[in-house]
C-alpha positions as CSV (number, residue, x, y, z in Angstrom):
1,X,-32.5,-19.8,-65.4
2,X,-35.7,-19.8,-66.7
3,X,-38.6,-16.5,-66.7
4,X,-40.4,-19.1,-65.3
5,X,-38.3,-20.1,-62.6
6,X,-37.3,-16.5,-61.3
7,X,-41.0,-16.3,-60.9
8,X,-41.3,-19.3,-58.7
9,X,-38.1,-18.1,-56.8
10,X,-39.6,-14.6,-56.3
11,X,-43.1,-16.0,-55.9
12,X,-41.4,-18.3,-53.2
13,X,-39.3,-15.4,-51.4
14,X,-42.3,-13.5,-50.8
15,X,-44.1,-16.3,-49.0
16,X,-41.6,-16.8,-46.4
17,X,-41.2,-13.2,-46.1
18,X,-45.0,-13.1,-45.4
19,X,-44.9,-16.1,-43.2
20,X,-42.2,-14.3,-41.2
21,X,-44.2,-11.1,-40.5
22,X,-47.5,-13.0,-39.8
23,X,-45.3,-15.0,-37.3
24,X,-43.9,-11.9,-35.7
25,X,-47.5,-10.4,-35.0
26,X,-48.7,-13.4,-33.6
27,X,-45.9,-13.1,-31.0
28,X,-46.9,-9.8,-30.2
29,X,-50.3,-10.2,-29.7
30,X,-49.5,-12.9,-27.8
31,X,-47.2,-10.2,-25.6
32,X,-50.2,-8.1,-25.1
33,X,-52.7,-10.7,-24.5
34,X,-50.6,-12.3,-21.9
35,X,-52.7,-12.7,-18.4
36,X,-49.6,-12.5,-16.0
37,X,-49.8,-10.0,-13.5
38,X,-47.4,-7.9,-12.1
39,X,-46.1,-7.2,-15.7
40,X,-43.6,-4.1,-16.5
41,X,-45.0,-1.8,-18.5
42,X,-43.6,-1.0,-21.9
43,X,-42.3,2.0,-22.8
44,X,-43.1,3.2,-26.6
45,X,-44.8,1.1,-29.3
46,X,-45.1,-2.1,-27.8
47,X,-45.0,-3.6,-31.7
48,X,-41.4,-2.4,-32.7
49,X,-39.7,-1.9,-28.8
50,X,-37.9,1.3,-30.2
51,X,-35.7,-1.1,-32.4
52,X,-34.1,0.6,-35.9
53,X,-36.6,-0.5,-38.5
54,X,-34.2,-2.3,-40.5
55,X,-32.2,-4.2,-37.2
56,X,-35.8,-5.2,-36.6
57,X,-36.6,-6.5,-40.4
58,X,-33.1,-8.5,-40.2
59,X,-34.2,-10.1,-36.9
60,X,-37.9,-10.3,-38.3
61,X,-36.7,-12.4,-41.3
62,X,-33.8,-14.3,-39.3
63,X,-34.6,-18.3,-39.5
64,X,-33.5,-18.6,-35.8
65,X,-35.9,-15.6,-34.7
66,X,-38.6,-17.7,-36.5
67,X,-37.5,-21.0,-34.5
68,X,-37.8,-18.8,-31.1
69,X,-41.0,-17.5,-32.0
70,X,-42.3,-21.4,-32.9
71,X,-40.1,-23.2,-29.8
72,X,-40.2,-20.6,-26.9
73,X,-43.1,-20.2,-25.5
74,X,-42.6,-19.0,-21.7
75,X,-40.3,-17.1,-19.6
76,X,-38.1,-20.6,-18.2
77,X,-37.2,-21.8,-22.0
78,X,-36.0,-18.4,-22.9
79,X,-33.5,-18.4,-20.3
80,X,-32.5,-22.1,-20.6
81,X,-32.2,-20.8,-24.8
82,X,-29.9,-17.9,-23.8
83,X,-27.9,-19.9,-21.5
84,X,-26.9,-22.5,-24.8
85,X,-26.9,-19.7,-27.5
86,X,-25.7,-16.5,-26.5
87,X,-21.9,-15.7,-26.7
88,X,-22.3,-11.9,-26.9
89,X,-24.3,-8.7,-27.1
90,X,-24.0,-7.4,-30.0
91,X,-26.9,-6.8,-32.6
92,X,-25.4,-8.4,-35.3
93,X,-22.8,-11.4,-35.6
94,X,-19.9,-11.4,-37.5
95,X,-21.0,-12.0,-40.9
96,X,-23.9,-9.2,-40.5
97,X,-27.1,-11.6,-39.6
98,X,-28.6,-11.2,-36.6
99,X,-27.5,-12.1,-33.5
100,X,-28.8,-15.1,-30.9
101,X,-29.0,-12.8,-28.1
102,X,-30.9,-9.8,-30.3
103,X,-33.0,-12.5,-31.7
104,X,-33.8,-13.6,-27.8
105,X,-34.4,-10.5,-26.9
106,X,-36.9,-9.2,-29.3
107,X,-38.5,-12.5,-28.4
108,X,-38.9,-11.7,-24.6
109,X,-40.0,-8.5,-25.5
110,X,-43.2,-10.0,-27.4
111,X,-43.3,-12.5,-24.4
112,X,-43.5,-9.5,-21.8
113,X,-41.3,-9.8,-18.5
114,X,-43.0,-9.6,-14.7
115,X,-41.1,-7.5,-12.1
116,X,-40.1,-10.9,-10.4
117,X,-38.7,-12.4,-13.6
118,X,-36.9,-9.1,-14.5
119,X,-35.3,-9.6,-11.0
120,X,-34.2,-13.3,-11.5
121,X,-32.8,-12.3,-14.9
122,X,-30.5,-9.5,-13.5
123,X,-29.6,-11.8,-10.6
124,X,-28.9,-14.8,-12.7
125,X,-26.0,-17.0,-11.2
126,X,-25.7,-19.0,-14.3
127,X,-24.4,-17.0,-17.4
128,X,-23.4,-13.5,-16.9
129,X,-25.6,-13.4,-21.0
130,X,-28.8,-13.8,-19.3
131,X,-28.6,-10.7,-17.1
132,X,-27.2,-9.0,-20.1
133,X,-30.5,-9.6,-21.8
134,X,-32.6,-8.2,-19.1
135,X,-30.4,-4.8,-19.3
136,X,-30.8,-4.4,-22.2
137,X,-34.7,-5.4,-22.2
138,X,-34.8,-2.4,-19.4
139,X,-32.7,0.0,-21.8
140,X,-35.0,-0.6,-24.8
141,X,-38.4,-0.8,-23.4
142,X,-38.3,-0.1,-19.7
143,X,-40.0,2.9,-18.1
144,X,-37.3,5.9,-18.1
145,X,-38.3,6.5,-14.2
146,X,-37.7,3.4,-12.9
147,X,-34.7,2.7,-14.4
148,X,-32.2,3.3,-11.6
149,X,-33.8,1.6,-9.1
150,X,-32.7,-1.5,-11.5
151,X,-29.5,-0.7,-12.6
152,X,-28.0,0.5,-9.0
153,X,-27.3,-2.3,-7.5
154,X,-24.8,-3.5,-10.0
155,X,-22.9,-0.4,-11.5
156,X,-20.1,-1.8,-10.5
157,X,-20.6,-5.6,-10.3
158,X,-17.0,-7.3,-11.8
159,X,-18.6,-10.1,-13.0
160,X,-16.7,-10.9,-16.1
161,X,-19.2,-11.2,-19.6
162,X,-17.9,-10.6,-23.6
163,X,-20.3,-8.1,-25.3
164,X,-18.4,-7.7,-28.8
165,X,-18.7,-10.4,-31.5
166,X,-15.4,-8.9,-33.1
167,X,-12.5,-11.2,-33.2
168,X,-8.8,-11.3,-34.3
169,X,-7.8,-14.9,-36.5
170,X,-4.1,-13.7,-35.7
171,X,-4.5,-14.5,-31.9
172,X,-5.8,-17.5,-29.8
173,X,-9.0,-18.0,-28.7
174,X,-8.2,-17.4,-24.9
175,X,-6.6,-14.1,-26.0
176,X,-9.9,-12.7,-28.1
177,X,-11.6,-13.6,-25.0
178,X,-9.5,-11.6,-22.9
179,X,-9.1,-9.0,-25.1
180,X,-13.2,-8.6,-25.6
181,X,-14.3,-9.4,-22.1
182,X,-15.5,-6.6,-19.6
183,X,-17.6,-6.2,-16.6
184,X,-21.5,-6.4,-15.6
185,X,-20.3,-3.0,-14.3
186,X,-19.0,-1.6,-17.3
187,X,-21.5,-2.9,-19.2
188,X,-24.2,-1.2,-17.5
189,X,-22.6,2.3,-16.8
190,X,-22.1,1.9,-21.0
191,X,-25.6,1.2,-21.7
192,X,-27.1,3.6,-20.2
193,X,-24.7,6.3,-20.4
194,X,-25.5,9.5,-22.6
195,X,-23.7,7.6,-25.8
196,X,-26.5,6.2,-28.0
197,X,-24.5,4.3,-30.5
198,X,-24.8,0.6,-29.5
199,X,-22.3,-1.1,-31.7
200,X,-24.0,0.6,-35.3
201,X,-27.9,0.5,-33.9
202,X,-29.1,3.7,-31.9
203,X,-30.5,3.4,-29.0
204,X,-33.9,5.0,-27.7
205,X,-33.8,8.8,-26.2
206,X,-34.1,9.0,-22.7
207,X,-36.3,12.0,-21.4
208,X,-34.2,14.8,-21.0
209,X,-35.4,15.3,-17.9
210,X,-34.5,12.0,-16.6
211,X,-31.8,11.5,-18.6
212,X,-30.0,14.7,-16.5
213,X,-31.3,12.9,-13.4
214,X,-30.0,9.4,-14.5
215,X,-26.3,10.4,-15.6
216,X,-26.3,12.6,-12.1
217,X,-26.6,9.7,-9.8
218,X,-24.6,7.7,-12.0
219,X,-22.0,10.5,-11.3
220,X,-22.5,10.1,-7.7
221,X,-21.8,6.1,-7.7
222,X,-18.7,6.7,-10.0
223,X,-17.7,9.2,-6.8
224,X,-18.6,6.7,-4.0
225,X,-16.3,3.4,-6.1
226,X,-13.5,5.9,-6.6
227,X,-13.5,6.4,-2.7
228,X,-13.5,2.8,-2.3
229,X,-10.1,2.4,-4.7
230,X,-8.5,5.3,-2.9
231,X,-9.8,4.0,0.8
232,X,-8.1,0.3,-0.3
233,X,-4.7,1.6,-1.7
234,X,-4.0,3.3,1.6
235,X,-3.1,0.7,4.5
236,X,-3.5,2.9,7.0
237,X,-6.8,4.5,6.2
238,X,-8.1,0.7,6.8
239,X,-6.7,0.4,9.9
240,X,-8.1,3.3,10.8
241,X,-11.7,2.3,9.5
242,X,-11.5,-0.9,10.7
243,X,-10.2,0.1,14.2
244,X,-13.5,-0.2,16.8
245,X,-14.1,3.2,18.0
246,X,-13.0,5.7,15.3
247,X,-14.6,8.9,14.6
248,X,-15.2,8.9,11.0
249,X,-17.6,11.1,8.4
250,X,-20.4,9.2,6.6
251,X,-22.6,9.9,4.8
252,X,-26.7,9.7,5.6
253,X,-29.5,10.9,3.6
254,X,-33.4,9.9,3.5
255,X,-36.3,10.9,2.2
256,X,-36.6,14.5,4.0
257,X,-32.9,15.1,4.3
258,X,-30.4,15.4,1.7
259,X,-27.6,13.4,1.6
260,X,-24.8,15.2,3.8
261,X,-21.5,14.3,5.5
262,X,-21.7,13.5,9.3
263,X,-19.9,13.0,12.2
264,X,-19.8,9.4,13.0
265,X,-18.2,6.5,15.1
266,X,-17.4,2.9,14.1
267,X,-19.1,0.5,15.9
268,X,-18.4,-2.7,13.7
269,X,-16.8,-3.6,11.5
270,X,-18.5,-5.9,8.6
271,X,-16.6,-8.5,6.5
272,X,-18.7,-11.5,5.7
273,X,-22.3,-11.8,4.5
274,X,-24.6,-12.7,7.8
275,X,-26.6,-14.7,5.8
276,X,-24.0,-16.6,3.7
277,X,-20.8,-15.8,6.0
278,X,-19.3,-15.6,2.8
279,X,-16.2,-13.1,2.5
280,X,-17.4,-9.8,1.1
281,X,-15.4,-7.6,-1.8
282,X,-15.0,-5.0,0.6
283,X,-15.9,-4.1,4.2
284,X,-18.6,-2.4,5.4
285,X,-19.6,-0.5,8.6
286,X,-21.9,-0.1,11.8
287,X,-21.7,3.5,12.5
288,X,-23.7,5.5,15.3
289,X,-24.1,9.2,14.5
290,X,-22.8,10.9,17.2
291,X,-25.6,13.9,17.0
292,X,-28.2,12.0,16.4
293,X,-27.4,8.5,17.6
294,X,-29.1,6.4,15.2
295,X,-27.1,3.8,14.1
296,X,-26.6,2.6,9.8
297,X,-24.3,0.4,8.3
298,X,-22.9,1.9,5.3
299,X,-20.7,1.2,2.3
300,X,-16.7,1.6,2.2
301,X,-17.2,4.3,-0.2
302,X,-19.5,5.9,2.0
303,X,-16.9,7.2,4.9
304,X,-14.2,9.9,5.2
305,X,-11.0,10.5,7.0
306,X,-12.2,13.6,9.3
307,X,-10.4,16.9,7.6
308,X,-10.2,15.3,4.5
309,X,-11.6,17.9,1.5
310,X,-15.6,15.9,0.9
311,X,-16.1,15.8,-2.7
312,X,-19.2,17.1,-3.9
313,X,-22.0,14.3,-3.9
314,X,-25.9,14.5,-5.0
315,X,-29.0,16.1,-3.0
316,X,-32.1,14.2,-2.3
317,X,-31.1,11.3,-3.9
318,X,-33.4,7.9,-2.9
319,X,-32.7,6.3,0.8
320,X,-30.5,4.2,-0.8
321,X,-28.2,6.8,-1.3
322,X,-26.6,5.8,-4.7
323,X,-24.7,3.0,-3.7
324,X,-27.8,0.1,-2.6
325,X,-25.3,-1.5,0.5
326,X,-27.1,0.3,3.2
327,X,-29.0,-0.9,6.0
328,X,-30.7,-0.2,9.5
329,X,-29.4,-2.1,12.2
330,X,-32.8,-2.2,13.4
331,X,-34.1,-3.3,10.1
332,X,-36.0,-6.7,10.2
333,X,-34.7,-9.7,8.4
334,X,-35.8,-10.1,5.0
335,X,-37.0,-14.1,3.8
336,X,-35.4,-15.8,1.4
337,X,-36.5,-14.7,-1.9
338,X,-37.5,-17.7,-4.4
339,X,-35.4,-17.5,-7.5
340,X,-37.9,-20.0,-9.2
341,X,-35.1,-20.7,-11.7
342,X,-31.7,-21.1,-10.7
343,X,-29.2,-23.9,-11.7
344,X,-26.9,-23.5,-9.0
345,X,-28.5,-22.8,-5.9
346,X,-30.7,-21.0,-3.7
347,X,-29.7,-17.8,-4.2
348,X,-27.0,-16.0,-6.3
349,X,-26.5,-12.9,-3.4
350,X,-24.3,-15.4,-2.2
351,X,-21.6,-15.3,-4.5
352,X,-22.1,-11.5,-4.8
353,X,-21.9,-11.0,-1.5
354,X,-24.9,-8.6,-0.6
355,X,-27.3,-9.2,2.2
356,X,-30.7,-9.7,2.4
357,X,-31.4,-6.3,3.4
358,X,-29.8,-5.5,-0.8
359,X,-33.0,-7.3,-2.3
360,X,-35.7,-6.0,-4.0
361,X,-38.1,-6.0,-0.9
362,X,-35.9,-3.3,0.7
363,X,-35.8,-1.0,-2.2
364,X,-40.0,-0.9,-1.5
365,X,-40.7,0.0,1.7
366,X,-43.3,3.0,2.3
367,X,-42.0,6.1,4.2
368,X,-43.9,5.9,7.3
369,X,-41.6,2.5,8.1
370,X,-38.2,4.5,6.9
371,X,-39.2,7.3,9.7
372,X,-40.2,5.0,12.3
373,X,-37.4,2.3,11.3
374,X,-34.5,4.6,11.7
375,X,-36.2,6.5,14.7
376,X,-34.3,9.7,14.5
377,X,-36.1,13.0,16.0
378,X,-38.4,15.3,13.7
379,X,-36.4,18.1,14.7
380,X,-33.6,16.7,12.5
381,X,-35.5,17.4,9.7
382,X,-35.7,21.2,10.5
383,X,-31.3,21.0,11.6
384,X,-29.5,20.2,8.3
385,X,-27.5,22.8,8.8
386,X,-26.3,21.3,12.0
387,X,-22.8,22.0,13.4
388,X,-21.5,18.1,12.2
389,X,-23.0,18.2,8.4
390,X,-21.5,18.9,5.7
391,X,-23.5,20.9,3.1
392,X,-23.6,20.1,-0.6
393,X,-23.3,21.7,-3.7
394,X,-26.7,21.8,-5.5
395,X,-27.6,19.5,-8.5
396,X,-26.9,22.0,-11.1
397,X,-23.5,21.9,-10.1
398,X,-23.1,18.1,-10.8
399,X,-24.7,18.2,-14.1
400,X,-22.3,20.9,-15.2
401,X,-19.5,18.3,-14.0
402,X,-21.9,15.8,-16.7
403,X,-21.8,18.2,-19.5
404,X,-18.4,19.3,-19.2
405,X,-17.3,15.3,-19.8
406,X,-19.9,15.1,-22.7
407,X,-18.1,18.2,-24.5
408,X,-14.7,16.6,-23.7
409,X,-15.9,13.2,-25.5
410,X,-17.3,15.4,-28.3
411,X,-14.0,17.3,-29.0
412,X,-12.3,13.8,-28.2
413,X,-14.0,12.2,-31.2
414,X,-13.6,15.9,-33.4
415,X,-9.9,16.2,-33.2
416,X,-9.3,12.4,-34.5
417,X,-8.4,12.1,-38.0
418,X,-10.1,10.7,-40.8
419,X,-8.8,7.4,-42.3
420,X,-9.4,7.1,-45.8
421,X,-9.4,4.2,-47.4
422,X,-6.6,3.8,-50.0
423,X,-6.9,4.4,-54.1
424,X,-6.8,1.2,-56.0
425,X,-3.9,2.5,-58.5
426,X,-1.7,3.6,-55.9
427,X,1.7,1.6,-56.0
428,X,4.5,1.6,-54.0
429,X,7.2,4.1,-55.3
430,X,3.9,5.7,-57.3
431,X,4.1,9.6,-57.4
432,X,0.3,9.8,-57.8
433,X,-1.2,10.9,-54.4
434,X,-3.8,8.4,-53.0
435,X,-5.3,10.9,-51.3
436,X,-6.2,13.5,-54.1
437,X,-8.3,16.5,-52.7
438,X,-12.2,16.5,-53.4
439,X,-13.1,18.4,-56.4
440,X,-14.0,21.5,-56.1
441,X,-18.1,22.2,-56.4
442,X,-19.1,24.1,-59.1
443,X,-20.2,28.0,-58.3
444,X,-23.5,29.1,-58.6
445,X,-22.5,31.1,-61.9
446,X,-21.3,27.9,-63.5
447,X,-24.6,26.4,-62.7
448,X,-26.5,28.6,-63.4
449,X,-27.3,28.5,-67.8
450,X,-26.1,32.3,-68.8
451,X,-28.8,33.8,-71.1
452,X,-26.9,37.1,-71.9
453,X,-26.4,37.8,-75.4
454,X,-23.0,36.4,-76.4
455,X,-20.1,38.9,-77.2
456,X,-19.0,38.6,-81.1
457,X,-16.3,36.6,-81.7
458,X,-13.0,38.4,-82.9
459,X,-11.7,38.5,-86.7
460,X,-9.4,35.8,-86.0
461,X,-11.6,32.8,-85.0
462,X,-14.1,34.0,-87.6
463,X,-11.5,33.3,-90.3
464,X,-9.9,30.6,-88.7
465,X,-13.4,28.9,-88.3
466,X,-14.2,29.4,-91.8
467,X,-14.2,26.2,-94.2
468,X,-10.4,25.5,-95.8
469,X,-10.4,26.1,-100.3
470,X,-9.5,22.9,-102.1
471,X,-7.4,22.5,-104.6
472,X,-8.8,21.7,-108.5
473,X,-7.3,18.2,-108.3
474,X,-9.6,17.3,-105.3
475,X,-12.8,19.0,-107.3
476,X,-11.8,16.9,-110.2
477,X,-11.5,14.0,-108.2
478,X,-15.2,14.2,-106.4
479,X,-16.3,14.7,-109.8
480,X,-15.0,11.6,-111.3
481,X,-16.5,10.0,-108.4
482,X,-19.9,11.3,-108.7
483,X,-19.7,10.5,-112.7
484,X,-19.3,6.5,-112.2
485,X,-21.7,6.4,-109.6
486,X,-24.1,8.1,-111.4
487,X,-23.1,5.7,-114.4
488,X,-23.7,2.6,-111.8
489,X,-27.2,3.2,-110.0
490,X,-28.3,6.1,-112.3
């Protein structure tokens, strides 16, 4: 090729290059100029959404990024996009460029997402990809203090979603689908766990502070679902539970009392959304504190056998107490919410089974309703340590339960061995060692130049470095030779 045509080829590299980064701030000062109110806030630069600089580049310079930033130009065709394109998480695909789904995401970021549509996405009915994209929006951008009101109501949703783009050619498609697929759940607990390796890219730092906060209540919900899996493997503790008039511990917290086990009887027992009469996952429960005598329904997870040993749980967590499948009895129906975009149907709490009272207008209710709502006596405030309840351990405790797991992942990861990968000239049946050990660094004395005076060299190598006699027939010879070339070229 041509000097000439490298310089057109270069010349023509650059251009696109330039075109891509002039198309990328266009997007986001589209994002900030964008009049919709009720907008999340972004947290961090709001021109690089905490992405690694060269992730970003790659999606930056991705032909399909460039399409999204031309093509989508609202909320609605972004989700209809991710519903056709997305088959995973990950950053990148297989053969290292950019994924569709990081690609869509860096493009709703410079789009900008309102509290409703954030709500829709994480809710989606139609593709479990779409709320995938709207946790991680939430993990990469979203305000650090708001974040659990978000993620708790699905730590442990089982719908099923792929997030690795890895697959095996020895095995059939349906089993690389298995073999990647996990949960919403999973997912969720994953990403926003204290493990900030997302598949090669880092993810931002949480506030310590919050972070400690965050991985604390996550502990507590990990708590409340492994009572649910013991409370379902034993037969009889159901029939207990589920037996009308059964004296019980649950647990009850607010915003002046900290959650605490109580005394409690069952009062009903319910299996089916009211709204829906769909079948739920698991039962819930109308239960009258026998103390107090205000009434809750709370979650599976959420009651004891009385004399059982209470595992420790968090202090003055939110009203929803960890778990988001609580309500008043006395609480007042909720409307429909409008999903504004949904394929298959009015509302996709049906197929998860929650209630109204599990949408986002109960999570937002001042405190002056709560008190009023639940109706129970100022004096409890003042009587936590009531005959019937339980106390807890503080939240220092828990965290210590946090970091102790941390260190065991740690030492986990330590104590596995290196793979190497093998030497070229090994052969089978080869004595040479593939594995040689590293050589050895050289001492500060060998790198350092010695300028000590250098100790005289014995009699030996003095006479053994001296030049060797030759014999007349050699002298003769040279001098021959010097004659006829002197005779030659004078």
């Amino acid at each position: 090729m041509s000097r000439s045509a490298l310089w057109r080829q270069e010349g023509a590299k650059n251009l696109r290059e330039k075109e891509a980064e002039d198309l990328f701030h266009m997007a986001v000062e589209e994002g900030r100029n964008n009049p919709m109110k009720g907008l999340l806030p972004l947290w961090g630069p709001d021109d690089s959404f905490h992405f690694n600089p060269m992730l970003l580049q790659k999606i930056i310079k991705s032909s399909y990024f460039q399409k999204c930033c031309r093509d989508i130009t609202d909320w609605n065709t972004l989700v209809d996009e991710v519903y056709y394109q997305a088959k995973h998480l990950e950053p990148l695909a297989v053969g290292g460029e950019p994924s569709n789904a990081f690609c869509l995401l860096l493009r709703l970021l410079t789009l900008r997402c309102s509290e409703k549509q954030m709500r829709l996405l994480l809710d989606h009915v139609d593709s479990p990809y779409i709320r995938g994209i709207g946790f991680l929006y939430l993990r990469f951008a979203g305000e650090p203090k708001t974040i659990w009101k978000w993620i708790d109501p699905y730590l442990y949703d089982d719908e099923p979603i792929t997030v690795t783009a890895t697959v095996n050619k020895n095995k059939t498609q349906r089993n690389r689908q298995q073999q990647n697929e996990t949960t919403i759940g999973d997912f969720v607990r994953r990403l926003f766990s204290s493990e900030r390796d997302y598949y090669g890219t880092m993810l931002p730092r949480i506030p310590i502070q919050v972070e400690r906060e965050l991985q604390v209540k996550l502990l507590f919900a990990e708590r409340i679902q492994d009572r649910v899996k013991k409370h379902i493997s034993n037969r009889k503790t159901m029939d207990y539970f589920q037996t009308l008039g059964s004296r019980v511990m649950a647990l009850y917290g607010d915003d002046e009392n900290p959650i605490q086990w109580y005394e409690a009887v069952v009062d009903r027992v319910v299996t089916r959304n009211e709204e829906t009469s769909r079948q739920l996952e698991t039962p819930k429960f109308t239960v009258t504190f026998t103390e107090y005598g205000n009434t809750e329904t709370v979650s599976l997870g959420e009651m004891e056998m009385r004399g059982v040993a209470l595992d420790s749980v968090k202090k003055d967590l939110p009203v929803s107490r960890g778990s988001g499948n609580h309500q008043s009895s006395q609480q007042k129906t909720a409307q429909p919410r409008d999903r504004g975009h949904d394929r298959a149907g009015p509302s996709d709490y049906d197929r998860r089974g929650y209630t109204n009272s599990d949408s986002s207008d109960r999570r937002y209710y001042e405190r002056g309703d709560n008190e009023s709502r639940r109706g129970y006596a100022a004096s409890r405030c003042d009587d936590t340590n009531s005959r019937s309840a339980t106390a807890l351990p503080s939240d220092d405790d828990l965290y210590e339960e946090v970091r102790r797991r941390e260190r065991a992942n740690v030492t986990a990861r330590g104590n596995q061995p290196v793979t190497r990968r093998p030497n070229k000239r090994t052969v089978q049946g080869s004595s040479i060692n593939p594995h040689p050990p590293p050589a050895r660094a050289p001492t500060y004395q060998e790198r350092t130049p010695s300028h000590s005076t250098p100790a005289p060299a014995s009699l030996d190598s003095s006479s053994n470095s001296a030049p060797k006699k030759r014999s007349a027939e050699e002298i003769a010879a040279v001098q021959d030779k010097k004659r006829k070339l002197m005779a030659k070229y004078g």
